[in-house]
C-alpha positions as CSV (number, residue, x, y, z in Angstrom):
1,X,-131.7,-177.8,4.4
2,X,-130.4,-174.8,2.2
3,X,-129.5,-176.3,-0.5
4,X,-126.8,-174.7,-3.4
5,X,-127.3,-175.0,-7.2
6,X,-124.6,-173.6,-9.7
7,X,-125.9,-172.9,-12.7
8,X,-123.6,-172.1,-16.2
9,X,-123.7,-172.4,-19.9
10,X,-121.5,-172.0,-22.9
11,X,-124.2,-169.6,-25.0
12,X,-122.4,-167.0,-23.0
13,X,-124.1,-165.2,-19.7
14,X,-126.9,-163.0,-21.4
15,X,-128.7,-166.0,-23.1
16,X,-132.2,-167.3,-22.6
17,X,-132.0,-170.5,-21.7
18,X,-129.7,-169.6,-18.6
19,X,-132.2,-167.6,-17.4
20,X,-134.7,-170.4,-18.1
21,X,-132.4,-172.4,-15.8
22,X,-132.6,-169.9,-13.0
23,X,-136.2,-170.0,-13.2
24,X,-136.8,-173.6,-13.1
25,X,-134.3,-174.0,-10.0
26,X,-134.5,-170.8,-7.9
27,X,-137.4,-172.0,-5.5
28,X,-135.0,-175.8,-5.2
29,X,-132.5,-173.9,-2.8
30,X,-129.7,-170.8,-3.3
31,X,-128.8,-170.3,-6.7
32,X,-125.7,-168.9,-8.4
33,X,-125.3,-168.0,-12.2
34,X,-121.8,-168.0,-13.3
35,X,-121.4,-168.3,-16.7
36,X,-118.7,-167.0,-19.5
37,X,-119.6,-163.6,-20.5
38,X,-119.6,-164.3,-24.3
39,X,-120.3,-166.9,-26.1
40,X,-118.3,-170.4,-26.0
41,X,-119.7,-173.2,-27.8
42,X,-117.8,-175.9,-28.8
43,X,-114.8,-175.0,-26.6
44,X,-115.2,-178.4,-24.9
45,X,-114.0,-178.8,-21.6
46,X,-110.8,-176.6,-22.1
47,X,-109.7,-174.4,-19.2
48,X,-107.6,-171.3,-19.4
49,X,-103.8,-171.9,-18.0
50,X,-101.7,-169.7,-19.8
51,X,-104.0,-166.7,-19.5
52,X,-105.6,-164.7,-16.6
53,X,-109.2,-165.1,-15.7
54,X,-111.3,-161.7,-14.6
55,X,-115.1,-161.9,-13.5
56,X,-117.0,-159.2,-12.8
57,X,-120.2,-159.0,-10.9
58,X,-123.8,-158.4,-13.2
59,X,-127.4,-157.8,-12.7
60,X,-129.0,-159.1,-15.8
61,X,-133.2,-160.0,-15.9
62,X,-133.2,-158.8,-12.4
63,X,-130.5,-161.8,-11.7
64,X,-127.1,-161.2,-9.7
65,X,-124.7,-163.3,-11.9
66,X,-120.9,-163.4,-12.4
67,X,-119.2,-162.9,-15.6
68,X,-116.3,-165.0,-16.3
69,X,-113.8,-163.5,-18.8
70,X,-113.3,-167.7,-19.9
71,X,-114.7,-170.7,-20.6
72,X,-117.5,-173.2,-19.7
73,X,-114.7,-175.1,-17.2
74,X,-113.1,-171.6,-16.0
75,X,-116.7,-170.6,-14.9
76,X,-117.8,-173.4,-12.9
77,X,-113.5,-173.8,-11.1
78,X,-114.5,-170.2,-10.3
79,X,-118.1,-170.7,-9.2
80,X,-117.0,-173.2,-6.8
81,X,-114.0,-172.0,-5.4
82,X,-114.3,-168.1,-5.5
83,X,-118.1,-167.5,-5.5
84,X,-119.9,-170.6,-3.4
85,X,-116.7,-171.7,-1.7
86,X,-117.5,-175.2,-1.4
87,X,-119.0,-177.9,-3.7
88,X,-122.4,-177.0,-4.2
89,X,-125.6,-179.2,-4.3
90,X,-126.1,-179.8,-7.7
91,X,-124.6,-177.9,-10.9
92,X,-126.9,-177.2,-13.8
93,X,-125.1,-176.4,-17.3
94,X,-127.9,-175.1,-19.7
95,X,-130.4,-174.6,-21.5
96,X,-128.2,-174.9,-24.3
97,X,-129.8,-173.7,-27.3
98,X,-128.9,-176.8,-29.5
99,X,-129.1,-180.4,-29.1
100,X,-126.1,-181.9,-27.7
101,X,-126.3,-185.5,-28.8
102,X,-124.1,-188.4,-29.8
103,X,-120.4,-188.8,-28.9
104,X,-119.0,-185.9,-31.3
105,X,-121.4,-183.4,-29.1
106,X,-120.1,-184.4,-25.3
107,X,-116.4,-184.3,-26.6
108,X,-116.7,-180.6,-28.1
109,X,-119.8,-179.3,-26.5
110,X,-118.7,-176.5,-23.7
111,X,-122.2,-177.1,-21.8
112,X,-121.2,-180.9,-21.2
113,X,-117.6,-180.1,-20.8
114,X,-118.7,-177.8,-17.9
115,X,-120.9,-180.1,-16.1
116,X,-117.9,-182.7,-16.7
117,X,-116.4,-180.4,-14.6
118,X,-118.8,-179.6,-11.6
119,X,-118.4,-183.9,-11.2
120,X,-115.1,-184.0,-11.0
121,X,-115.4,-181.1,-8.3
122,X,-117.5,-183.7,-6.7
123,X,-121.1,-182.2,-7.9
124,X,-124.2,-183.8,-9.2
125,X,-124.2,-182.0,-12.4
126,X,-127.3,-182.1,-15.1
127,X,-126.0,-180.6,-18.8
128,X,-129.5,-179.9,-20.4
129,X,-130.3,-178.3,-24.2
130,X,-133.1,-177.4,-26.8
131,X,-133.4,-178.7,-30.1
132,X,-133.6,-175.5,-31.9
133,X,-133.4,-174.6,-35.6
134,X,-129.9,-173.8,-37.1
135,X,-130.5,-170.2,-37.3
136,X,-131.8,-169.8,-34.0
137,X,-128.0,-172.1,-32.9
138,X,-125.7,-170.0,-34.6
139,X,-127.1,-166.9,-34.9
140,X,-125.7,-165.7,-31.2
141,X,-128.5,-163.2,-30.0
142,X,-130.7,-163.3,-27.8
143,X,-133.7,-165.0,-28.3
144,X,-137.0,-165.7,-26.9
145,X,-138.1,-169.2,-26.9
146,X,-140.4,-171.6,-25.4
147,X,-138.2,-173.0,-22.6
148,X,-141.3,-174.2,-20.6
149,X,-140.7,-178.2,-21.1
150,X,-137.1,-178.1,-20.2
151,X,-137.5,-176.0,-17.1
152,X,-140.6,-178.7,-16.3
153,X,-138.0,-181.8,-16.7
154,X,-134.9,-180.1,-15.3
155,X,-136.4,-179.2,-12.0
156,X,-138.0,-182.6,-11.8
157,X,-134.7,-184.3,-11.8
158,X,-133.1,-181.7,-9.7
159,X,-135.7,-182.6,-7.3
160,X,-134.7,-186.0,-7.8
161,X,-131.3,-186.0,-7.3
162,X,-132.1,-183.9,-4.1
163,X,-133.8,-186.9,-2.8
164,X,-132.0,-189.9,-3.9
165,X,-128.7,-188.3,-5.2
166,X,-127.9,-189.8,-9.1
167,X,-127.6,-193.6,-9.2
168,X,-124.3,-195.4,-8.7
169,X,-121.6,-195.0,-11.5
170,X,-123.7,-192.0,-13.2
171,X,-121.5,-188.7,-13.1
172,X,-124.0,-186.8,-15.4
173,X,-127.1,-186.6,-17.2
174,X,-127.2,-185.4,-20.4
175,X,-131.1,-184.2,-21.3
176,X,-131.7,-183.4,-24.8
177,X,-135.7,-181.5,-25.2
178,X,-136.8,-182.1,-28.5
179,X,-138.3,-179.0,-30.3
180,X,-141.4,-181.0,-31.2
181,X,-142.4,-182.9,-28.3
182,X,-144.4,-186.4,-28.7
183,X,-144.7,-187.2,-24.6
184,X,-141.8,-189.4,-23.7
185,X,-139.0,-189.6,-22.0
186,X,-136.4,-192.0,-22.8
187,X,-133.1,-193.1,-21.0
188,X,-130.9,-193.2,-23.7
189,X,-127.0,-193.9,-24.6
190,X,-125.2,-192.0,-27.2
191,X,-124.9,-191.8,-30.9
192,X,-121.8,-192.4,-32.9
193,X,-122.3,-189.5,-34.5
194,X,-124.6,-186.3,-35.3
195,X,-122.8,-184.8,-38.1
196,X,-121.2,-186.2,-41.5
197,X,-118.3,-184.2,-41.8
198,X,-117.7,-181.3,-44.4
199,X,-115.6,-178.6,-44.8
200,X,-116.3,-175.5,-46.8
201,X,-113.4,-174.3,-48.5
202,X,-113.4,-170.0,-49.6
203,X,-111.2,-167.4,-50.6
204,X,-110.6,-164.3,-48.9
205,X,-110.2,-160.8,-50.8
206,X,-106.8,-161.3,-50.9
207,X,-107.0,-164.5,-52.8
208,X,-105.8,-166.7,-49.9
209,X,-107.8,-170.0,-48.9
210,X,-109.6,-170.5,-45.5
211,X,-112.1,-173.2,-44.2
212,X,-115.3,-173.5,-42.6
213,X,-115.5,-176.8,-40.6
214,X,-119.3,-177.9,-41.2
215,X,-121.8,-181.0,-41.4
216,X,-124.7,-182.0,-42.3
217,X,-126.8,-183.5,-39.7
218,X,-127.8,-187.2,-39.7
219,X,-131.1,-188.2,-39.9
220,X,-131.3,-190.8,-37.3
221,X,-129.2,-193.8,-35.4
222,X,-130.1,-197.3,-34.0
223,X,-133.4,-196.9,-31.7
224,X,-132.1,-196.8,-27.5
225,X,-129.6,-193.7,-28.5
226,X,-130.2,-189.9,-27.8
227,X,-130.2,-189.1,-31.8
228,X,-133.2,-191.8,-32.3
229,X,-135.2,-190.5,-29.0
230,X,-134.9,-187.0,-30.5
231,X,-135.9,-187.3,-33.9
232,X,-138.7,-189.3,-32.7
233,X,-139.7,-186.4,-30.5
234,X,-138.6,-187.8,-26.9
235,X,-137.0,-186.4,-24.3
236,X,-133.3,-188.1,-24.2
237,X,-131.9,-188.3,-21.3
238,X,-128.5,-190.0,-21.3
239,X,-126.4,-191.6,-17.7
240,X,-122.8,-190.1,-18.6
241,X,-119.9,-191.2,-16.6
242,X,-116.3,-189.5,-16.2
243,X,-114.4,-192.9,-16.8
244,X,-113.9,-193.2,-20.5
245,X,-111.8,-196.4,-19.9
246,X,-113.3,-198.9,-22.7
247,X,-115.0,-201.5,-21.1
248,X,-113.1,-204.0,-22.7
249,X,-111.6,-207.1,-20.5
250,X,-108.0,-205.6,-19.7
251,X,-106.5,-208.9,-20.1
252,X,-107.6,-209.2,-23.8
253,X,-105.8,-206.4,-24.5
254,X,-102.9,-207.1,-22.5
255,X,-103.0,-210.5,-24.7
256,X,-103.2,-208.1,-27.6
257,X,-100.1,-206.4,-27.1
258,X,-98.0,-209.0,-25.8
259,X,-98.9,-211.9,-27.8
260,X,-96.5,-212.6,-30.6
């Protein structure tokens, strides 16, 4: 069976861990790197309608790829409609470099937001990233780092998926790869939050204020949740699903607003 595996980021198309992703999948069936050609984190899963979208057509590492003048979303609509032109196999968003943890990182984060995307499409989709240092995260070069583990893990569950396609009412897995590994895996569910919100207020020559959105990280949640399993050094690995209906009983809430 020839097999078709997307594979994108939101590091932009000349990062390390995409090629880490090619590596780990390229021997599972026909692979196709389309990713944005700079970098996009934190875009989300926002999608480019009041602009055009170009690509153009790259060798990079010895890889064909396709360079999408967009974001995360853009690159896998065009992957699948232009380049494949069907629903491929299985779409792979990653190796981001930087955790993507807790519910504040799958609402913002431009690698979930794309493998959000690939589901809808109607793909099995696997968002995977590297807990890396700060300065290796926001630093935006390229940069050589041991991606062994997660290419181990990702085409493990590729394979799976292959074989038994994901489980019933799971759209996406999230895997997180600790920097420091302890030997575990753990299915997880997210965090509240990673960050404790800051902004950094400065002054430009001119005297004028601007901000830098920041946070501080925090050190650890309730054990069962992605943020635990990584500080503990475990692999998290978290069942995401596209409904984001609460699970509350729709007749409470009906009660709720009707009830005088």
């Amino acid at each position: 069976m020839n097999r078709t595996i997307l594979v994108t980021n939101d590091d932009g198309l000349y990062s390390s861990g995409l090629i880490a992703s090619y590596e780990a999948l390229k021997d599972l069936g026909e692979v196709f790197v389309v990713a944005p050609a700079v970098q996009k984190s934190g875009v989300g899963r926002s999608i480019s309608l009041m602009e055009p979208i170009r690509v153009s057509e790259v060798s990079w590492n010895g890889i064909k790829a396709y360079a999408v003048d967009g974001t995360p979303t853009d690159s896998v609509i065009i992957g699948i409609h232009e380049i494949i032109g069907e629903v491929p196999d299985l779409v792979v968003s990653g190796v981001n470099l930087g955790e993507n943890i807790s519910t504040e990182a799958i609402l913002t984060s431009g690698t979930v937001g794309a493998a959000f995307e690939a589901a809808t499409q109607g793909s099995a989709a696997i968002s995977i990233s590297l807990e890396v240092s700060d300065i290796d995260k926001f630093e935006f070069v390229y940069k050589e780092l041991d991606f062994e583990l997660c290419k181990k893990i990702l085409k493990s569950l590729a394979e799976k998926i292959f074989k038994n396609e994901l489980p019933h009412g799971v759209d996406v897995l999230n895997v997180n790869v600790p920097a420091e590994f302890k030997g575990e895996v753990e299915f997880t569910r997210l965090a509240r939050k990673l960050y404790k919100t800051r902004i950094d207020i400065r002054r430009d020559p001119r005297g004028r204020k601007y901000f830098w959105i920041d946070g501080e990280e925090i050190e650890d949640a309730e054990e069962g949740t992605d943020l635990h399993a990584i500080r503990k050094g475990r692999i998290s690995i978290t069942p995401l699903t596209l409904d984001n209906t609460s699970r509350i009983d729709i007749g409470m809430i009906n009660r709720w607003f009707y009830d005088r």
